[in-house]
C-alpha positions as CSV (number, residue, x, y, z in Angstrom):
1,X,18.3,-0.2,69.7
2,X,17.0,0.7,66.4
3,X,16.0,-1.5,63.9
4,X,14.5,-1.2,60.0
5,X,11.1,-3.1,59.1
6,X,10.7,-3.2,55.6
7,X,7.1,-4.2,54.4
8,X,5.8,-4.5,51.2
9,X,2.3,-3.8,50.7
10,X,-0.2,-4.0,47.5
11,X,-4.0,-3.0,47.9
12,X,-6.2,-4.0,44.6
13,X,-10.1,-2.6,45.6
14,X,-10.7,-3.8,48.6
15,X,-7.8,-6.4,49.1
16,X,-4.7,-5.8,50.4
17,X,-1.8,-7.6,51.1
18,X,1.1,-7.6,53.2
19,X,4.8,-8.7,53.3
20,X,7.5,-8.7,55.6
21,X,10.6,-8.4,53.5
22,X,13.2,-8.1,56.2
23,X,14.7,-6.6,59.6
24,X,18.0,-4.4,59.2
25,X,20.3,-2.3,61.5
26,X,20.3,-0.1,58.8
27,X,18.6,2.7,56.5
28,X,21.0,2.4,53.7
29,X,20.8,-1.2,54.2
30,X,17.1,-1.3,54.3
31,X,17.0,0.8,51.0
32,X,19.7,-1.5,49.2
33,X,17.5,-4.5,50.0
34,X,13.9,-2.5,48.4
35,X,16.0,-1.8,45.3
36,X,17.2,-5.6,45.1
37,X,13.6,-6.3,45.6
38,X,12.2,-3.7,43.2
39,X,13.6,-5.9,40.1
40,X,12.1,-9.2,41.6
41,X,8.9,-10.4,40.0
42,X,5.9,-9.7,42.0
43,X,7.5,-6.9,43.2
44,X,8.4,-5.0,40.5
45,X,4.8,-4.4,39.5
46,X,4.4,-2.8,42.4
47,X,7.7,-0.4,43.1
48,X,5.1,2.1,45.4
49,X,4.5,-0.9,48.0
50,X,7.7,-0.9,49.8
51,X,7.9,0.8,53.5
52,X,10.9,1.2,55.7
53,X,10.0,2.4,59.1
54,X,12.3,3.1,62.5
55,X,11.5,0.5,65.0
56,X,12.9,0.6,68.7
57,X,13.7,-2.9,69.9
58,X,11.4,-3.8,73.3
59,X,9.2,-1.4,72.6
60,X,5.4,-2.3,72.5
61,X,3.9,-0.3,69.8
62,X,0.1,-1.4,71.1
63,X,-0.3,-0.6,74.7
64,X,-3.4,0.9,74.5
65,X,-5.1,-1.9,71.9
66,X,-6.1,-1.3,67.8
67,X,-8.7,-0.3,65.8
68,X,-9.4,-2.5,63.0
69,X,-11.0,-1.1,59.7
70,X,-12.8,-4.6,59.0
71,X,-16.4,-4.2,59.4
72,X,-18.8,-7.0,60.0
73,X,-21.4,-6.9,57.2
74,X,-19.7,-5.7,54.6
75,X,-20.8,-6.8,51.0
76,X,-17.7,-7.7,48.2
77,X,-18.5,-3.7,46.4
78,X,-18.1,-2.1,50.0
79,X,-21.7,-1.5,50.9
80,X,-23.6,-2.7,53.6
């Protein structure tokens, strides 16, 4: 079964943030519910954040683990 994940994420330097906005069974419904969102505050300074991506349900997307980009160390201006 497919399914519609839309996020909404902001990045500001080195900071970024992320949103679940909702689950649909949907495309069109998943792009109805960004342009409701679009005009909501928070989100409408930031139209470019919104992603909708095809999920299967029962699927494991991580089977073989991550990579994360946090590095240990790291000073606030991004050097080491």
């Amino acid at each position: 079964m497919e399914l519609y994940l839309i996020e909404h994420i902001i990045k500001i330097g080195a900071f970024s943030e992320g949103k679940i906005v909702g689950i649909t069974s949907t495309k069109e419904k998943a792009e109805e519910i960004v342009k409701e969102y679009e005009k909501k505050i928070g989100f409408k300074k930031y139209k470019n954040g919104f992603r909708v991506k095809r999920m299967e349900l029962d699927k494991n997307y991580y089977e073989n683990g991550f990579k994360s980009w946090y590095k240990k160390g790291r000073k606030k201006n991004g050097s080491v």
